[in-house]
LUMMARSE-735121 format. One record per residue (C-alpha): residue in three letters; x, y, z. Coordinates in Angstrom, 2 decimals, always signed. Each point is the difference from the previous one (the first is absolute). Example, Ala and Ser with C-alpha at 12.3 -4.5 7.8 and 13.67 -1.06 7.14 Angstrom:
2
['ALA', [+12.30, -4.50, +7.80]] ['SER', [+1.37, +3.44, -0.66]] 
! end
This chain:
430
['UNK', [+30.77, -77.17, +106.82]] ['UNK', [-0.82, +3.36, +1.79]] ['UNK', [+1.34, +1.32, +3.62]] ['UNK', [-1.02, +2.31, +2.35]] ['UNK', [+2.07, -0.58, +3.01]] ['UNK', [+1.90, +2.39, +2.11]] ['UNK', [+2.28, -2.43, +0.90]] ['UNK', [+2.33, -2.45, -1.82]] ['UNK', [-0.26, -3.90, +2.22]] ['UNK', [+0.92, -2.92, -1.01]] ['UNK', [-3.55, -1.09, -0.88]] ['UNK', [+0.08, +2.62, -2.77]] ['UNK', [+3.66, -1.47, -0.98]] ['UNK', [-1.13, -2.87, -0.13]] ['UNK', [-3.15, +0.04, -2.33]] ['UNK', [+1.70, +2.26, -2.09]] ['UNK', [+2.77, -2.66, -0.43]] ['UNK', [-2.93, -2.24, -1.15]] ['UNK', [-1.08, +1.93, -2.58]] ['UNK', [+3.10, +0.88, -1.45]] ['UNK', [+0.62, -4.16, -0.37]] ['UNK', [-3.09, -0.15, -2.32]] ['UNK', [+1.16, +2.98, -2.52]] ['UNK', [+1.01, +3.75, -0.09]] ['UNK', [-1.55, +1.69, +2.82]] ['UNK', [-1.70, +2.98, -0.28]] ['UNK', [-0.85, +1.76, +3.46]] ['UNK', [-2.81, +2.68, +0.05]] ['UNK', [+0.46, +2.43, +2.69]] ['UNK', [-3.44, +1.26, +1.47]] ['UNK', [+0.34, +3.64, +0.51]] ['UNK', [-1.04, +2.11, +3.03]] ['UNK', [-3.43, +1.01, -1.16]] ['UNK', [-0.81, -3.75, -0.90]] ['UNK', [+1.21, -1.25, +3.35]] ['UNK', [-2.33, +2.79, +1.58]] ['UNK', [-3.59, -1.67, -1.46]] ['UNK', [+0.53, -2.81, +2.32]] ['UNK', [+2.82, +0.70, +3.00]] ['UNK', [+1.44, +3.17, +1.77]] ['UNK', [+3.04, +1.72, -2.15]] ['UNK', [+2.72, -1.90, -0.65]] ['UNK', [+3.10, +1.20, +2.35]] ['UNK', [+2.49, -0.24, -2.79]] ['UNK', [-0.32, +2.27, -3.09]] ['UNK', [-1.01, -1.62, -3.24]] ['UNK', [+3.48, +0.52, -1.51]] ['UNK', [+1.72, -1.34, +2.54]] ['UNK', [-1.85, -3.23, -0.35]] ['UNK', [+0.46, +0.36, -3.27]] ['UNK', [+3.65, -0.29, +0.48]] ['UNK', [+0.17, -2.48, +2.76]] ['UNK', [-1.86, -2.14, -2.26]] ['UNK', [+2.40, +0.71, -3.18]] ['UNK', [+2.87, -0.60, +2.13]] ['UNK', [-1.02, -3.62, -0.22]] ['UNK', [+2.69, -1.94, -2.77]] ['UNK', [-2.82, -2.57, -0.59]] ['UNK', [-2.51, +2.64, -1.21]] ['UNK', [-0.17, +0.65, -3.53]] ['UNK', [-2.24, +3.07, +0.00]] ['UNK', [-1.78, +2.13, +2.68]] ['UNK', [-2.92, +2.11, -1.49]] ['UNK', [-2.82, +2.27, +1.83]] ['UNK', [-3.53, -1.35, +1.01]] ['UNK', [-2.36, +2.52, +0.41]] ['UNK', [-2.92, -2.17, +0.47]] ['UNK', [-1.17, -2.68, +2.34]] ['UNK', [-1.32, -1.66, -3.19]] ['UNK', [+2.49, -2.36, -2.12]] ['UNK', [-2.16, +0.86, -3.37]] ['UNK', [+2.45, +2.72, -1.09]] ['UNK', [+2.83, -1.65, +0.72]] ['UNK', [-0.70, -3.46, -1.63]] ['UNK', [-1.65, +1.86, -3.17]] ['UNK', [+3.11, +1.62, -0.60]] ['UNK', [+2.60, -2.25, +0.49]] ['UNK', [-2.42, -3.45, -0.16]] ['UNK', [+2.67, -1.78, +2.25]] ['UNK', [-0.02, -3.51, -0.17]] ['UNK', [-0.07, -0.81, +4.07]] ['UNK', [-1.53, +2.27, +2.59]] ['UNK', [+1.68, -0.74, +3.43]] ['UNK', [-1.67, +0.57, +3.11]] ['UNK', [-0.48, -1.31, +4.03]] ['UNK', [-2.49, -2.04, +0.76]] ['UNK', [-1.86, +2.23, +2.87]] ['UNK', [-1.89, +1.65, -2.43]] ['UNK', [-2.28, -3.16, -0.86]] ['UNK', [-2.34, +1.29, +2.57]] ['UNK', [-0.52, +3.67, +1.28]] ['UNK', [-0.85, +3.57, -2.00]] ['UNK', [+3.02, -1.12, -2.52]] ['UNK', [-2.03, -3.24, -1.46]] ['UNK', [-1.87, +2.28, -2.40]] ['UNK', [+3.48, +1.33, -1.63]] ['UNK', [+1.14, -3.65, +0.46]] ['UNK', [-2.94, -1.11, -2.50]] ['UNK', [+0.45, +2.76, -1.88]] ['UNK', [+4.02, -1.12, -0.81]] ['UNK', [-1.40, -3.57, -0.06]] ['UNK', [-2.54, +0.65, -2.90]] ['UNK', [+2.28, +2.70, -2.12]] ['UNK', [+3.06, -2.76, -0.25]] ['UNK', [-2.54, -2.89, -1.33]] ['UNK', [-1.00, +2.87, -2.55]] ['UNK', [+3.62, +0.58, -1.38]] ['UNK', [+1.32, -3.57, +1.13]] ['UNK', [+1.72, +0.99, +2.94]] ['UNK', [+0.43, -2.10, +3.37]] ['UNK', [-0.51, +1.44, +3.85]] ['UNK', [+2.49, -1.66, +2.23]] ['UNK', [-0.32, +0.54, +3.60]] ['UNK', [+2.68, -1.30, +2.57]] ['UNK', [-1.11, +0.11, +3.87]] ['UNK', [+0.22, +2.84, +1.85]] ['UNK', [+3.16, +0.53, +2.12]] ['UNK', [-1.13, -0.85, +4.17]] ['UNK', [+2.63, +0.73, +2.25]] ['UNK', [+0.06, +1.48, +3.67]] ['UNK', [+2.83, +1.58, -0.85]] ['UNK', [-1.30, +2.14, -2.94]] ['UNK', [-3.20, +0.29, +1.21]] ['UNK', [+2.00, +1.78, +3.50]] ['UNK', [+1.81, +2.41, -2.91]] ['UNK', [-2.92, +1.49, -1.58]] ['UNK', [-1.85, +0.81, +3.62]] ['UNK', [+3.28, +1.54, +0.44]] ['UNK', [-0.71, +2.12, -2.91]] ['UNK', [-4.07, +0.45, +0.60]] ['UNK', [+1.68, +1.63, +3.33]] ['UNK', [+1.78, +2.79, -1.54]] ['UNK', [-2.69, +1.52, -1.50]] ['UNK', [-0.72, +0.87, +3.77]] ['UNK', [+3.15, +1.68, +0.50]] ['UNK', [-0.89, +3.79, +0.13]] ['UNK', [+2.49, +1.27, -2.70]] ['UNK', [-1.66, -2.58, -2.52]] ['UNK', [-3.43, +0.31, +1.94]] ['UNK', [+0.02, +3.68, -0.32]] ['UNK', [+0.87, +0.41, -3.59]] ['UNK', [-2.28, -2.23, -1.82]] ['UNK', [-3.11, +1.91, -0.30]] ['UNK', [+1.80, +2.14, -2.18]] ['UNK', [+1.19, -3.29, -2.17]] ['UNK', [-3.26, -1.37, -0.25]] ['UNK', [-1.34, +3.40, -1.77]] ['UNK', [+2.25, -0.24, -2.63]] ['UNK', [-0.49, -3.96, -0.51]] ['UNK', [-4.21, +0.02, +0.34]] ['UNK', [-2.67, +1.94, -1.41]] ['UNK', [-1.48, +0.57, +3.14]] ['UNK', [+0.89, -1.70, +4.02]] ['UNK', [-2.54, -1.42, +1.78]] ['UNK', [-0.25, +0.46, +3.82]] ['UNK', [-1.96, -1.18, +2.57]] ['UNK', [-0.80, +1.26, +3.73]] ['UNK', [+1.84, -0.75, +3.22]] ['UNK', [-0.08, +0.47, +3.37]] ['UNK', [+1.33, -2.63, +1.92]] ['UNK', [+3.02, -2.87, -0.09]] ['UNK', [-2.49, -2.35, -0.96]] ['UNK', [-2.05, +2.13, -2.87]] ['UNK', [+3.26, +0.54, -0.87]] ['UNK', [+0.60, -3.42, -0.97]] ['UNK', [-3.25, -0.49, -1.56]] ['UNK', [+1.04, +3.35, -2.30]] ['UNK', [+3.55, -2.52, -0.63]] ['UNK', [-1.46, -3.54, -0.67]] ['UNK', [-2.96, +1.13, -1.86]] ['UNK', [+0.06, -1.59, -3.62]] ['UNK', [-2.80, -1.29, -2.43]] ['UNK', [+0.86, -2.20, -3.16]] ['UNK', [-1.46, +1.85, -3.23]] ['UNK', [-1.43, -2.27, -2.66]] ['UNK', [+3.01, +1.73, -2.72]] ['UNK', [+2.71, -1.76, +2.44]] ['UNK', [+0.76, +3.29, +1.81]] ['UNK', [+0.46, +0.22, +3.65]] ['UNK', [-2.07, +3.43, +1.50]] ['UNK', [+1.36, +1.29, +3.59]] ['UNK', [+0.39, +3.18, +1.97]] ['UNK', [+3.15, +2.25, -1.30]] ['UNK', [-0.19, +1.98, +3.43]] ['UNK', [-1.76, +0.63, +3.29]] ['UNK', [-1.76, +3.29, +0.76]] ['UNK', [+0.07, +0.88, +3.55]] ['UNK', [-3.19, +2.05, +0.58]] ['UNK', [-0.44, +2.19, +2.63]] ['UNK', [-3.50, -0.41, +0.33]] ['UNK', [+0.94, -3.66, +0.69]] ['UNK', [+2.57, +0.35, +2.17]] ['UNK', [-2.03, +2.31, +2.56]] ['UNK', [-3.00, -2.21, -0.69]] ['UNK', [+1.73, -3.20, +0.90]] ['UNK', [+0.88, +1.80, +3.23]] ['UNK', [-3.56, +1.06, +1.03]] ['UNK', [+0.91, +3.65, -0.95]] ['UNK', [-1.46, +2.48, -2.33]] ['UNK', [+1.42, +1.09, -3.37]] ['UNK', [+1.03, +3.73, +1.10]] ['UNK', [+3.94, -0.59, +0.02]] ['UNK', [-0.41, -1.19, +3.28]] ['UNK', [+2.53, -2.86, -0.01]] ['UNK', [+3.49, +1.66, +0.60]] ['UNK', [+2.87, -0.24, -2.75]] ['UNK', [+1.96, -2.15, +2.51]] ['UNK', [-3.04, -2.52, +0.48]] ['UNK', [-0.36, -0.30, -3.74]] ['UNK', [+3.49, -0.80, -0.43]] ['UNK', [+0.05, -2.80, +2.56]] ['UNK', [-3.04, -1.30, -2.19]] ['UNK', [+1.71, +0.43, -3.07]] ['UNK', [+3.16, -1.86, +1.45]] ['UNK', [-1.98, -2.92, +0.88]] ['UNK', [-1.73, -0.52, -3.48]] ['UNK', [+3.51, +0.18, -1.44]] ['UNK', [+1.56, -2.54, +2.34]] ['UNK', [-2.20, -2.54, -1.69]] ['UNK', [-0.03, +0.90, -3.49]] ['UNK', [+2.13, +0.99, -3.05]] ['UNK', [-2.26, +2.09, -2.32]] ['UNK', [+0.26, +4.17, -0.58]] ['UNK', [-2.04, +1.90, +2.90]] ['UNK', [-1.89, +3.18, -1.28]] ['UNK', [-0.85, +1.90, +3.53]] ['UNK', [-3.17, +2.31, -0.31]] ['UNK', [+1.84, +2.90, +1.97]] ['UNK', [-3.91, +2.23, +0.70]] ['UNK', [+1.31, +3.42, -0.17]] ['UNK', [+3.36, -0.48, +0.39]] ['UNK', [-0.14, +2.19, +3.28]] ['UNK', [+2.17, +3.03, +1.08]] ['UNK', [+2.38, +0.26, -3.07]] ['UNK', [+2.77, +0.02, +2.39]] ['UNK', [-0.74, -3.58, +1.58]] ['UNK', [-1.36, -1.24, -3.49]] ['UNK', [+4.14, +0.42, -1.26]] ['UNK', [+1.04, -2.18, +2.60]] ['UNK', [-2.64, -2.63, -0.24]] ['UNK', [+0.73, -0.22, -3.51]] ['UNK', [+3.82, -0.63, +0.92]] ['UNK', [-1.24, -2.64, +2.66]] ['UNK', [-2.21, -1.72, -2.48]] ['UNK', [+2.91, -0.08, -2.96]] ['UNK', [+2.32, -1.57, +2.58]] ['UNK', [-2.38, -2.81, +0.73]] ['UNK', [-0.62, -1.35, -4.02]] ['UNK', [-3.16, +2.11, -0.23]] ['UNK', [-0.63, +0.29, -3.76]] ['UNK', [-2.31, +2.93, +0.18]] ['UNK', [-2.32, +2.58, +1.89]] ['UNK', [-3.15, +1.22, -1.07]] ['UNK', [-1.35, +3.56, +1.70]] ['UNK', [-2.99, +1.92, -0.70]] ['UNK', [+0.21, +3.58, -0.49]] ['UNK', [-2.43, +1.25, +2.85]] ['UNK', [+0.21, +1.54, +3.42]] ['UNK', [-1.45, -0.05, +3.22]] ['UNK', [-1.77, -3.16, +1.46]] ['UNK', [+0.01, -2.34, -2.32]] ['UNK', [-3.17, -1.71, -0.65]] ['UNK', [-0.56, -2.81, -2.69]] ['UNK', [+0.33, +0.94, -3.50]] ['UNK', [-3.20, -2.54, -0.84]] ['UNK', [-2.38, +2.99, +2.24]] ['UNK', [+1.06, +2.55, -2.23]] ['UNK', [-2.33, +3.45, +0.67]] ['UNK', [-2.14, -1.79, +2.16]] ['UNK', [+3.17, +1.16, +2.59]] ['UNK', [+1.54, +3.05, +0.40]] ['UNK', [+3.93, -0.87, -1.91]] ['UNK', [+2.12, +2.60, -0.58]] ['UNK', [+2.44, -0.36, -3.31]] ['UNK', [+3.20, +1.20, +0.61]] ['UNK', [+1.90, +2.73, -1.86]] ['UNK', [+0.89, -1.52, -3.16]] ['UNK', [+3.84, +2.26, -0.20]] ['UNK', [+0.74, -0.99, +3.80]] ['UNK', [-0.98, -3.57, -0.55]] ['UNK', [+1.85, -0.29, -3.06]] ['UNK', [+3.02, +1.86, +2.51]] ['UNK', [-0.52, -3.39, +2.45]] ['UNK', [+0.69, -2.07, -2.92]] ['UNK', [+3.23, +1.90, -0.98]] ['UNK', [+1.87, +0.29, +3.72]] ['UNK', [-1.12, -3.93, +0.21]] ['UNK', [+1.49, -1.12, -3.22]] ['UNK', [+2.68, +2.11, +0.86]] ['UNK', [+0.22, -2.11, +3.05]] ['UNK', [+0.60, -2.97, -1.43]] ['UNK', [+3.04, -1.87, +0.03]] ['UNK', [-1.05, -2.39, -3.29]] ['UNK', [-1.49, +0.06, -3.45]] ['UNK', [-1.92, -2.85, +0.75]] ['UNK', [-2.50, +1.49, +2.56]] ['UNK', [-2.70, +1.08, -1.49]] ['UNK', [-2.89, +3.07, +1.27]] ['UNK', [-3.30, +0.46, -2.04]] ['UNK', [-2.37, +2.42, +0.74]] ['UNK', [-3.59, -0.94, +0.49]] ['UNK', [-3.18, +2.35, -1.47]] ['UNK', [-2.43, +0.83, +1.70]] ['UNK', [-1.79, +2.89, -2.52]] ['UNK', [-2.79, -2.22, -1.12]] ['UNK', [-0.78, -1.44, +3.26]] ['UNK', [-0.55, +3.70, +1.28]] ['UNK', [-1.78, +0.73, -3.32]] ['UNK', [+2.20, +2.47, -0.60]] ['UNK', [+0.33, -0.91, -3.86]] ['UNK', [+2.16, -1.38, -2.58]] ['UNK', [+1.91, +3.39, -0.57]] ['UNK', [+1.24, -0.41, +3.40]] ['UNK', [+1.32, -3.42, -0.12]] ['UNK', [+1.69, +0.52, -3.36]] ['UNK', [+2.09, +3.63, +1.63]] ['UNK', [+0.84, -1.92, +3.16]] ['UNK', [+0.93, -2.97, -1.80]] ['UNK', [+2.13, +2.12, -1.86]] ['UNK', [+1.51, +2.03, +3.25]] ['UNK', [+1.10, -3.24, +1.59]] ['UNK', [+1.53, -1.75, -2.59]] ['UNK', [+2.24, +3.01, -0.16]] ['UNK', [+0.49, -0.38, +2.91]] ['UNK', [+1.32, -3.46, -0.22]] ['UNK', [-2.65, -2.11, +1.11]] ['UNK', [+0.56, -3.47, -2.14]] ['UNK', [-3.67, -0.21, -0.64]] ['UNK', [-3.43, +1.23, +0.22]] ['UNK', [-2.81, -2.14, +1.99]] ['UNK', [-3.23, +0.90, -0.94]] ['UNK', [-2.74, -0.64, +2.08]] ['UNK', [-4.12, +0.03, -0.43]] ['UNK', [-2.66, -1.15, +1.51]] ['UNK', [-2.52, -0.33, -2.97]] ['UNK', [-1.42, -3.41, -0.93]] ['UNK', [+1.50, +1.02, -3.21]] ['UNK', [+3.04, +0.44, -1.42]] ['UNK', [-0.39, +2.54, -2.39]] ['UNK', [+1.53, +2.77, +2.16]] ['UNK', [+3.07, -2.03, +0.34]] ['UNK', [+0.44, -1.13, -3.38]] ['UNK', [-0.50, +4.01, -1.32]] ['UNK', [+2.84, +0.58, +2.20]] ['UNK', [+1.80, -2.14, -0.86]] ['UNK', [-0.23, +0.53, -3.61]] ['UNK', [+0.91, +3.34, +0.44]] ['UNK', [+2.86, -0.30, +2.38]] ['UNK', [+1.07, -2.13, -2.67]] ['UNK', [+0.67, +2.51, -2.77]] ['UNK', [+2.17, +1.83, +2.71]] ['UNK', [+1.97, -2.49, +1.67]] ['UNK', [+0.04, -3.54, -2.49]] ['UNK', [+2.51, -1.42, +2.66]] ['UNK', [-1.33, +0.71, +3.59]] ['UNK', [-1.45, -2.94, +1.70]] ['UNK', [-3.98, +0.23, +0.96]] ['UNK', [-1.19, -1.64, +3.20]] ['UNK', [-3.76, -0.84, +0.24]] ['UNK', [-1.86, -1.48, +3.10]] ['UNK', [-3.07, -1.02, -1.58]] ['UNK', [-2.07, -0.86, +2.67]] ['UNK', [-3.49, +1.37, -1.03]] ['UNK', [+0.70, -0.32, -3.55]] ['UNK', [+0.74, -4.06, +0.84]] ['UNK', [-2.11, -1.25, -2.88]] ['UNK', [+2.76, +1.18, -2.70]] ['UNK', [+2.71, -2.48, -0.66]] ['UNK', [+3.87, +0.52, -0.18]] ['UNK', [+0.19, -0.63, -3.67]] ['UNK', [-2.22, +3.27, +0.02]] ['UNK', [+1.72, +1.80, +2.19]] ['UNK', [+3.40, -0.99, -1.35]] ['UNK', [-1.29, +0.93, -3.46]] ['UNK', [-0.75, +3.72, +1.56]] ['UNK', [+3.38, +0.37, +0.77]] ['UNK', [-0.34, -0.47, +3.97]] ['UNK', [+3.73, -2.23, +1.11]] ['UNK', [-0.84, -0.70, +3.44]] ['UNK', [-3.06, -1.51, +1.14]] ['UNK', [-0.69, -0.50, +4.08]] ['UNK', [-2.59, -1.78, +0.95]] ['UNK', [-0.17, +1.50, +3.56]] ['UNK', [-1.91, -1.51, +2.88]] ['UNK', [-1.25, -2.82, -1.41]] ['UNK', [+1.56, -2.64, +2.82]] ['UNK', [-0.81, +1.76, +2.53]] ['UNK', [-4.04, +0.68, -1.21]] ['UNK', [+0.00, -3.62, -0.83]] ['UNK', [+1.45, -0.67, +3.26]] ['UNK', [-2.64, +1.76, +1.85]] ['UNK', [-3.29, -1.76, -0.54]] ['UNK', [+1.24, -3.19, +0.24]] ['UNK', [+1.17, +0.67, +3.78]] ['UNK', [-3.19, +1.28, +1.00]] ['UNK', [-2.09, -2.66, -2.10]] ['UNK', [+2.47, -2.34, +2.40]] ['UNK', [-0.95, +1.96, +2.94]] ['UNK', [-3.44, -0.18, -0.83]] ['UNK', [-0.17, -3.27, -0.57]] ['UNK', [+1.78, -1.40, +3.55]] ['UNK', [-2.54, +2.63, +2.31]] ['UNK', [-3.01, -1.38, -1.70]] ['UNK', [+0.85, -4.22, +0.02]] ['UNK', [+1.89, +0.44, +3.46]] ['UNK', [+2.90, -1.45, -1.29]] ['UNK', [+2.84, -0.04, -2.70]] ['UNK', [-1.76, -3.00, -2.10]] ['UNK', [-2.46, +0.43, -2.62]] ['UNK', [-0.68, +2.73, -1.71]] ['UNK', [+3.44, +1.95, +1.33]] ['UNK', [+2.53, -2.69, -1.44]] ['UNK', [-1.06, +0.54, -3.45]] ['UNK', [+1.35, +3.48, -0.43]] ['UNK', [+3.64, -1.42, +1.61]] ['UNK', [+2.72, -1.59, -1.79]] ['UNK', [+1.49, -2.82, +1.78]] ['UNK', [+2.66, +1.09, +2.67]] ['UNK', [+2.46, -2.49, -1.63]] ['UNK', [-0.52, +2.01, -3.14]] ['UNK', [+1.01, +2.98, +1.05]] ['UNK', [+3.12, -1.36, +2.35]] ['UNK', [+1.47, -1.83, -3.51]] ['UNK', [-0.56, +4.00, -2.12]] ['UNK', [+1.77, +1.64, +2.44]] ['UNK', [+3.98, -0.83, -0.95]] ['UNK', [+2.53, -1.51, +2.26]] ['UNK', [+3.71, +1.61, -0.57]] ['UNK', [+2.18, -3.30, -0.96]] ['UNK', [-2.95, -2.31, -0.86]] 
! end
């Protein structure tokens, strides 16, 4: 049988006990990169599972898993009973399930499935442990984890408690049995302000932010990426870093330009001034200096090839804020293509294998992650999505109540039912 869990109950005791009774039990340990393709990181290490599980007197041998699938495992050591809980009958597991099912007739093994432990009392102890991945010292250090662990980390938008949660609870079961959610949130600027009626100039104070960004984090558990604009006044950008550290914030993004800050997405069409690439790279420095863990992380966004200032550009200032200590480049176009990213990224490449790339590919939407993964880009942030989304359904809503003269009709089509959205929104101790 095979085990993922962070924690050791007595429902795991117990099944294990079961399968010891029918022979010599052999316990594959999924490791951390497995456990990734279908849940958040696991909060214990991989070899301290490892020898949690090997601790056990009634386990004969404990060997790695590095695959959802069973296929490897049964083709090499063509075990004679595969041991599992019944809970994955149904669900994005059934396809491995049938998998297991049809292997075993082919080599004459048997499946044997006892039912899955229920109990208040367990089920109490792992939303225990769900809850510590909100605790900022866990919270604030697991971006960094889930680089190593994933090819690339997927985020989506945020910009209030409840987009928040949507960014949390989002999940869709693939066809292959793997489970696809959000790594992170990305809390956007352009959101933020929007979501307050106010334009994207930097408007919103670093105070204001921070209240929104403490709200989204009182309801969820996932890394927070915070798109920092500019950065500011280097001198207030060092403390805001130390105030956004201290809260679990996983990372801040700023863009290396100066003055009013307009929208990257206008490009030339408004006047945006790029800033110094050597006294940029100097904000980075006195802010890393700043910081009071490894685990915070600052990457520097590009903004060369949104001012057309050419690849050349990118590549030197790239290079000048790495130095510097940024922890990775974001490189940012606003081309229907992404051949300008992909060149860059090919070339930062050769120079710096092990820096992480952030892409926001937001006019270039047509190209898939495998593709952008394959290109070498680690973080992808799909940035206001929830928000845009948002919008035309409120004034289709609008729309709809002005013209019928009342809330019936044509309005209640584009509105989920209010008992809907009472039951999403969690209730501490239910």
């Amino acid at each position: 049988m095979s085990v993922s869990t962070d924690i050791l109950h007595y429902g795991h005791i117990r099944i294990m006990q079961k399968a010891a009774a029918l022979g010599e039990l052999t316990v594959g340990i999924l490791t951390d990169n497995v456990i990734c393709q279908y849940r958040r990181p696991s909060l214990v290490p991989f070899e301290e599972r490892w020898q949690m599980i090997k601790a056990l007197g009634f386990v004969s041998r404990v060997i790695e898993k590095d695959t959802l699938s069973y296929r490897p495992i049964i083709e090499q050591y063509h075990p004679d009973i595969i041991v599992h809980g019944d809970e994955w009958k149904t669900g994005s597991k059934a396809k491995l399930r049938w998998e297991v099912i049809r292997l075993l007739e082919q080599m004459g093994g048997e499946l044997i499935e006892f039912p899955y432990t229920k109990d208040e009392n367990i089920n109490a102890l792992e939303r225990d442990v769900f809850r510590r991945y909100a605790i900022p010292e866990i919270r604030r250090g697991m971006l960094r984890r889930l680089l190593k662990l994933k090819a690339s980390v997927r985020v989506l938008e945020a910009h209030s408690g409840l987009t928040g949660l949507v960014a949390e609870n989002a999940k869709v079961h693939m066809c292959n049995g793997e489970e696809r959610e959000f790594d992170a949130m990305w809390i956007s600027s352009l959101c933020d302000s929007s979501s307050r009626g106010k334009p994207d100039i930097e408007l919103v104070d670093w105070s204001s932010r921070i209240d929104r960004i403490n709200e989204i984090m009182e309801v969820t558990t996932k890394p927070i990426i915070v798109d920092g604009d500019t950065g500011g006044l280097t001198e207030h950008f060092v403390y805001n870093v130390q105030t956004l550290e201290r809260l679990g914030v996983s990372a801040v993004i700023i863009e290396d330009k100066t003055g009013l800050k307009k929208n990257s997405l206008f490009g030339t069409e408004v006047k945006q001034t790029q800033a110094d690439p050597e006294n940029f790279g100097e904000k980075i420095r006195l802010a890393k200096h700043a910081l009071k863990t490894s685990d915070f992380m600052i990457f520097a966004r590009i903004e060369s090839l949104i001012l057309e200032q050419g690849m050349e550009d990118a590549l030197m200032r790239a290079g000048i804020y790495v130095n510097a200590g940024a922890d990775g480049i974001m490189i940012h176009s606003r081309q229907k293509s992404p051949d300008e990213v992909f060149e860059f990224c090919g070339k930062f490449r050769h120079t710096y294998p092990d820096i992480p790339i952030v892409a926001i590919p937001t006019t270039y939407n047509q190209i898939r992650e495998e593709e952008l993964i394959a290109h070498g880009i680690n973080i992808i942030i799909h940035a206001n999505h929830l928000l845009r989304s948002a919008f035309p359904a409120m004034t289709r809503t609008a729309e709809a109540i002005l013209r019928d003269g009342c809330s019936g009709q044509d309005a209640e089509k584009y509105c989920m039912p209010i008992k809907e959205i009472i039951n999403f929104i969690p209730v501490e101790g239910e």
